[in-house]
GUBAFI-462291 format. One record per residue (C-alpha): z negated, y negated, x. Coordinates in steps of 0.5 Angstrom, whole numbers, plus 500, padded with zeros to 3 digits. Layout:
ZYX...
***
This chain:
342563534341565527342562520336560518334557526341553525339550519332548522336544527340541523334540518330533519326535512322541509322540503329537501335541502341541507349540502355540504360538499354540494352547496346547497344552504336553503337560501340561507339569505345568500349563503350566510355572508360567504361564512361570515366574511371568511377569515378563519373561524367558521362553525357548524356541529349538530349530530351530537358534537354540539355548536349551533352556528358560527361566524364572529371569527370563533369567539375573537379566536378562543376568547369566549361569549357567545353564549359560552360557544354554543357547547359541545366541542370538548370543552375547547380541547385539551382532556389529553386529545379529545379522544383524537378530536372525537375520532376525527369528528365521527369520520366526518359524521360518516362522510368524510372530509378530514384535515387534521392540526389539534390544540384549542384552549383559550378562555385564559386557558392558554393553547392555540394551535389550529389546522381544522378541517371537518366536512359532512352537512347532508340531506337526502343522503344522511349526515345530520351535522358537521361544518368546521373551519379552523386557522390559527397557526400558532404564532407558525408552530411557536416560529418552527420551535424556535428555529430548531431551539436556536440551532440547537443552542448554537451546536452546544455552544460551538462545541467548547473543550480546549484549555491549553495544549503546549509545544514551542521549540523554534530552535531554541524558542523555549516553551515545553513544560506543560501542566495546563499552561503552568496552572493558567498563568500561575507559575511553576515549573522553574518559572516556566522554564526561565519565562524569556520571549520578552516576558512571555510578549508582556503577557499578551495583549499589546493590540495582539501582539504583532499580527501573532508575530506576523502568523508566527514567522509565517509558520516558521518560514513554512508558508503555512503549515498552521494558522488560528488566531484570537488574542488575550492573555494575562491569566494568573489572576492578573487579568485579560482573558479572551482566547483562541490559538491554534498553531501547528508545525509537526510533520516529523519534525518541522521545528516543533509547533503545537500550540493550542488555546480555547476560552473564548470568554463564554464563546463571545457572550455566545456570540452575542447571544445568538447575533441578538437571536439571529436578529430577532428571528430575522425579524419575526422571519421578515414580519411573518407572512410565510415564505422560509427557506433552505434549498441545497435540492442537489443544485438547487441552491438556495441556502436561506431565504427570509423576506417573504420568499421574496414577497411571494415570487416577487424576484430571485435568481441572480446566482441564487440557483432555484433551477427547473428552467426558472421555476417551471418559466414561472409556475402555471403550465397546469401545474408543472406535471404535479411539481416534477413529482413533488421533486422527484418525492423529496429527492426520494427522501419524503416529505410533503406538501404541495399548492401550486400557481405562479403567474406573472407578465401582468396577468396576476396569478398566486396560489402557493402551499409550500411545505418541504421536510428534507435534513439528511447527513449522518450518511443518510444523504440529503443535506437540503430541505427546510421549506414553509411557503405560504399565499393562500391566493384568498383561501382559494378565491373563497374556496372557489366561490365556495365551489361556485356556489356549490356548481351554481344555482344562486338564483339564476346563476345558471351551473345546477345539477352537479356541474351539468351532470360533470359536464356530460361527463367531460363531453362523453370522455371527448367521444362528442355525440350530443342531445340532451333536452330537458325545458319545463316551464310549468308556472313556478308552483303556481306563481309561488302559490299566487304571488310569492317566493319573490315572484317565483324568483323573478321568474326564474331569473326571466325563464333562464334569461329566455333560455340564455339568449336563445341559445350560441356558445357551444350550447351548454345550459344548466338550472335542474330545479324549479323552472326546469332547465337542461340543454346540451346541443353537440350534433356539430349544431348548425341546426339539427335537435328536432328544428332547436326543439321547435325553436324552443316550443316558440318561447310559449307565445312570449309573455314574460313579465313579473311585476306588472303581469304578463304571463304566459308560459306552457312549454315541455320539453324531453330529448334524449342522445349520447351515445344512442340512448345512453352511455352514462351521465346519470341515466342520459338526464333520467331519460331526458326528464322520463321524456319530458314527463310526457310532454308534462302530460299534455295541455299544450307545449309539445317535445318528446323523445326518450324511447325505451318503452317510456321506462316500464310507462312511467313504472307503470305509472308509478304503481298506478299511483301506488295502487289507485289508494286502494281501487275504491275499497277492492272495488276495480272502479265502476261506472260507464254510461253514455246516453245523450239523444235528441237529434231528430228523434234519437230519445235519450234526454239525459247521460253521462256518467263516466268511471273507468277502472279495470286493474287486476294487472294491467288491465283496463285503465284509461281514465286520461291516465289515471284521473290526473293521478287522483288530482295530484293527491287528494284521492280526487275528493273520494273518488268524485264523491264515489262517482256521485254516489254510484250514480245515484245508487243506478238511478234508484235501481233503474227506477225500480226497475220501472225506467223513466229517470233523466239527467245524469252528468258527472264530472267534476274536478277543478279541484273539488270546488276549492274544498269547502263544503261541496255543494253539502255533501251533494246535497245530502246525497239528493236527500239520501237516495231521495231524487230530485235535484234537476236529475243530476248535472255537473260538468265542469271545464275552463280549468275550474272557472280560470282560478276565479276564486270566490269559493267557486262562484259561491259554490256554483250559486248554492248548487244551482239554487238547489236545482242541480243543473250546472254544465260547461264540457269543451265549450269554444275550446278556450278563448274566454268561454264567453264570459263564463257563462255571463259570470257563471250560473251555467245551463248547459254547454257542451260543444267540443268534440273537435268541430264534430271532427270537421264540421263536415268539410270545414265551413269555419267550424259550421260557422262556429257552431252556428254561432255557438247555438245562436249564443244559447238560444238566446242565452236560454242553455240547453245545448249538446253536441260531443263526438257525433260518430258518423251520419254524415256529422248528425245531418250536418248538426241537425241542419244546423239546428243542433237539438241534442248530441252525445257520441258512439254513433248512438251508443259507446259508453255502456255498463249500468246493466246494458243503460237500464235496457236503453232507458226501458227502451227510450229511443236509440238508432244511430249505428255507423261505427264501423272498423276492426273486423277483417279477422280480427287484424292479425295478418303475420306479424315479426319484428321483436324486443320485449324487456320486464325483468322482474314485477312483484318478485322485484328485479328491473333494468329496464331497457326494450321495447317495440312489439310485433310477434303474430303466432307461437304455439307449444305454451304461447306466444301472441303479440302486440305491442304499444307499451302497456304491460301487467298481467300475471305478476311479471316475468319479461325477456323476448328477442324476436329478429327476422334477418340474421336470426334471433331467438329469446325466450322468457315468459309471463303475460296471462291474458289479453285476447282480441287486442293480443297478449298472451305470453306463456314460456317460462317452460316447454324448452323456453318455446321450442327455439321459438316454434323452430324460428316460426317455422324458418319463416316464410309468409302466407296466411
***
């Protein structure tokens, strides 16, 4: 089984990716040479215990096919630990990592030992399988066996019982009667006693005799109390035999001298033996990797050492004393803290295990595990501790790519959101005022979709490096997802947030190369601040990526910063989301109209067809925050096909109420267009309420042409051929309209509402204009000019020679009701807009807080925003504020400030009247503080 088809199993999600430890598997490309070139054995379980992946190391571990391998893990385990093994195994499936030494069977069905570690696969916060690594430690274990073995042996075998015990009389250089030395030379009692010194000498070796001689008048003469020497000696079968004597003077009487002899026979084989052990395990010791040693921890003596301890630190101490001062001058300063503990622990009397880094003069560094178990005397004391050192410099190096992979993007190479979100941590610990800036480039998914994944790589790669050279050292930049990236900027910056932000905005008019295209990027860009916004990491991203959701929302590259009323925005916008699947079926959606006149005359020539939604909790809904909702979904293709269908439903019901019918616009999304099947299902709607197809008009943007797919230019075509009028809204907005209408079956353009906004003082945009009507004139398009909403604008577009305009200075967008009386009417008189009435305006106004605590019986955290408090009353509260809020279904928290005063009451919002919310308290004890707190202050009416 691959890689990729192990992660398959493993995977319950095809968007979001497989973690271990926060190394992130969805380029398996890239991370599967990091297991394969491990030298341990590498594999992967399944929830059930089952192996679905692993590298070659594993079957030249345990003997096995490859095919035999992917099993469940019990059958390579001793039946007697599989209990065990299974507990382990499930705490890693709970989320845990675990260490742990067990017995694996090899396929000849011998044991190996192995160190495994067990870690959680994760996605989305589920385990969906366990990753293992294992080491075979066996030849290690065996080696620790065998010390313990030898030194058994050797205490056995020194512990010999004594064979002969006689005493000597220096007096009368007789020896004493003893039964022991009778039955070892073979002769009675009376044999004994006659033995002279001369026949006595014979029975000794003549190689041992004279240096026996030499100890003996030593010990005579008093110069040493008592000595021990080796010699042979004829036993009674006539033959040599090797012993050990010991002599001793009697305290009471220095003329007696005790004489004692050991068999020495066995002992020698012994001896030979254990020189032949001790050589071989000198050479298993001097053949491991592994550093052995004893160290005496009162001086700091080393006792033992074997060959790899002086591979591993590469010297010794000339007097073979491992004191602090030389091994602290060695160990890397980071770790000198952690040693002292580790000492202090085993002088204590604990075992334990340690990994440490020694550093040498030439820059080399190794990592060290050192395994210590104190020996203690039969006092309790510590008599020294047997350490097991091993270099597990690789095993780090792996763990640290490991690690890098897991901190790093692997695209980009940028640190990713784990490492970002450390890192503020580390800069808020240093009490470091920052800014943090959330970077979109907005072109991923579409270069993904239109060019490939490669593509979408490489511009990843271009993006990063624009973002990495466009910024000094002491700016950190992290990859957050996508082509979205973030910044740290310390407020030490030479340059203050809002002039980085701007430098930022500029990377927009930069093309970037991929492949042979030029491309151009949106830039949007979120900020939020440390300690103003936020004192945790997790919330300082939240709001920096809530602020660049806004800046997202506009067409052009723009920075936003964090403010708290963004919060209970973008829940807004989310329940929006929620609640705009069902608008169509509670019906909250309706049409608005707005006529289209000719210039000179004011008839009404056609009208625009616009939807609006009234929300049962938040009120009116603007269609610029909805609508982009509709064509995230698919929503988009019911709701335009509600609007065509309710346009022409008001069409047929003015019709019969006797008006004469004229165009109506309706907008179409870019969107719809690339769904087959468009042009049918608007010309079955002319057939159902039976109108002619030069009654309906669509209006369609730059956005819709820009894809230049065929399916849009087909449909275009089959739609203007059934008569159906076909217009460009936004006209001279881009900068390729032109070409539009040379390539495009257009009939109207409709001039942006931007040059009515300056056509009175601007010549550049009379000239644009004049140019833009000349074009269609000769073109033959009907033209209609958006946003007249002044006299002064009309008489510049009528000199102009403009025949038609759209705007309120004719009429606001009406209901069906009020568009049926205007086209009974025909004409329309221009109205000058005119601006809030006086009395309207509230005149007295203090400063508060608002905070929703609870919408929908769910309980929020939300932070506060802005509003301004115009009058209480014993049940009410008025005020404004820029925040959207729901009616009916919340409960919100209010702080009103004037100087040193503050008071707070809670209440829910049940209306909107002449622009105002009105808060009703919670109770009549919640707004008599707030009544007492109008009443403190001063202001005139």
């Amino acid at each position: 089984m691959t890689f990729f088809d192990a992660m398959q199993r493993l995977s319950r999600s095809s968007t979001s990716p497989l973690l271990i430890g926060g190394l992130e598997l969805s380029h398996p490309e890239r991370v599967e040479p990091f297991f394969q070139q491990n030298t341990d054995a590498v594999f992967f379980f399944n929830h059930l215990g089952e192996i679905v992946y692993f590298n070659e190391n594993l079957p030249r571990m345990l003997g096995y096919s490859e095919d035999t391998l992917y099993n469940h893990f019990a059958i390579f385990s001793p039946p007697e630990q599989n209990d065990s093994v299974t507990a382990f195994f499930e705490r890693a499936l709970a989320g845990e990592t675990v260490h742990y030494t067990a017995q694996g069977l090899h396929i000849d069905q011998h044991r190996l030992t192995l160190k495994i570690t067990n870690m959680p696969i994760e996605q989305d916060g589920q385990v969906v399988g366990v990753y293992g690594i294992a080491r075979d430690i066996t030849r290690e274990k065996q080696l620790e066996d065998d010390v313990v073995q030898i030194r058994s042996q050797l205490k056995l075998r020194e512990q010999i019982p004594e064979l002969v015990v006689f005493q000597y009389d220096a007096l009368t250089r007789k020896i004493e009667s003893s039964a022991s030395l009778i039955n070892y030379l073979g002769f009675s009692q009376l044999e004994l006693k006659q033995l002279s010194n001369k026949q006595l000498h014979k029975r000794i070796h003549p190689r041992d005799l004279n240096p026996l001689r030499f100890q003996m008048i030593r010990l005579l003469e008093g110069e040493v109390d008592s000595f021990e020497q080796e010699i042979s000696l004829l036993n009674a079968n006539q033959q040599y035999q090797l012993l050990r004597l010991k002599a001793s003077r009697s305290n009471e009487d220095k003329n007696q001298i005790s004489m004692v002899l050991y068999d020495l026979s066995e002992v020698s084989e012994a001896r030979q033996q254990l020189k032949l052990e001790r050589e071989q395990t000198k050479e298993i010791y001097e053949a491991l990797e592994a550093a052995i040693s004893q160290i005496d921890l009162s001086t700091g003596r080393i006792l033992f050492h074997s060959k790899g301890f002086f591979q591993l630190f590469e010297e010794l101490p000339d007097d073979l004393i491992l004191s602090e001062e030389w091994l602290f001058g060695r160990l890397d300063p980071r770790d000198i803290s952690a040693m002292k503990r580790f000492i202090k622990r085993l002088m204590s009397g604990k075992s334990g295990m340690i990994q440490y880094r020694l550093l040498f003069p030439d820059g080399r560094l190794k990592w060290i595990e050192d395994q210590q178990i104190p020996v203690f005397r039969l006092d309790g004391s510590i008599a020294y501790t047997n350490s097991i050192m091993h270099d597990i410099t690789l095993q780090k190096e792996y763990e640290e790519r490991l690690q890098q992979l897991a901190m790093h993007d692997s695209v980009t190479g940028l640190p990713n959101r784990l490492a970002l979100t450390e890192t503020i941590k580390d800069w808020m610990q240093a009490n470091t005022a920052f800014s943090v800036l959330s970077i979109a480039f907005n072109r991923i998914s579409d270069i993904n979709n239109a060019f490939g994944h490669a593509s979408g790589d490489q511009w990843l790669q271009a993006t990063s490096a624009l973002l990495s050279t466009s910024k000094t050292a002491e700016v950190f930049l992290g990859h957050l997802g996508g082509d979205e990236y973030t910044m740290l900027i310390p407020s030490s910056f030479k340059k203050d947030i809002t002039s980085c932000a701007e430098t930022l905005l500029q990377l927009s008019t930069k093309p970037i190369l991929i492949e042979q295209y030029a491309l151009f990027a949106r830039v949007s860009i979120g900020i939020s601040r440390f300690p103003d916004d936020s004192n945790n990491s997790v919330e300082l991203i939240k709001h920096s990526y809530t602020a660049l959701r806004r800046s997202r929302r506009e067409n052009h590259s723009t920075v936003h910063h964090y403010a708290s009323n963004l919060d209970i925005d973008y829940y807004r916008r989310y329940r929006l989301e929620q609640d705009l699947h069902y608008a169509i079926e509670r019906d909250q959606l309706f049409l608005e109209y707005q006529p289209k006149v000719d210039s000179w005359t004011g008839k009404i020539i056609g009208l625009e067809a616009l939807i609006r939604w009234q929300h049962p909790e938040w009120g009116r809904i603007p269609p610029n925050d909805f609508i982009p909702l509709a064509e995230e979904s698919a929503l988009h293709i019911a709701i335009g096909d509600w609007v065509v269908e309710t346009a022409c439903q008001a069409m047929i019901n003015w019709s019969r109420a006797g008006a004469e019918l004229v165009p109506i616009s309706v907008n179409v999304s870019p969107k719809r267009f690339l769904i087959p099947g468009f042009e049918h299902q608007i010309e079955q709607a002319l057939t159902t309420y039976k109108l002619s197809a030069d009654l309906l008009e669509l209006e369609i943007t730059e956005a819709a042409l820009i894809m230049d797919d065929p399916n849009i230019s087909r449909t275009l075509e089959h739609l203007s051929q059934l008569g159906v009028r076909i217009a460009l809204d936004d006209f001279g907005k881009g900068y390729s309209s032109m070409v539009y209408l040379q390539r495009y079956p257009i009939n109207v353009i409709k001039i942006d509402r931007q040059f009515a906004t300056h056509i009175v003082e601007d010549r550049k945009a009379q000239a644009i204009v004049k140019s833009i009507l000349y074009m269609a004139t000769e073109f033959n398009l009907a033209v209609i000019a958006e946003g007249i909403e002044t006299l002064q604008q009309l008489e510049m577009f009528r000199s102009l020679n403009c025949p038609n305009i759209q705007g309120y200075l004719f009429s606001r967008p009406v209901s069906a009701e009020v568009m049926e009386s205007f086209l009974l009417r025909e004409v329309l008189y221009p109205i000058e807009a005119c601006s809030l009435a006086p009395d309207t305006v509230p005149r007295f106004s203090v400063h508060g807080k608002i905070k929703m605590l609870k919408h929908q019986n769910q309980a929020f955290d939300f932070s506060f925003s802005d509003i301004q408090a115009h009058r209480t009353s014993t049940r009410h509260l008025y005020f404004t504020t820029k925040t959207p809020l729901p009616l009916q279904t919340a409960t919100f928290e209010v702080r009103l400030v004037e100087g040193i005063q503050m008071v707070s009451c809670t209440l829910s919002i049940i209306a909107i009247e002449q622009g105002q919310y009105v808060g009703k308290y919670a109770t009549v004890q919640e707004a008599e503080p707030v009544l007492r707190f109008f009443q403190s202050l001063r202001y005139t009416e």
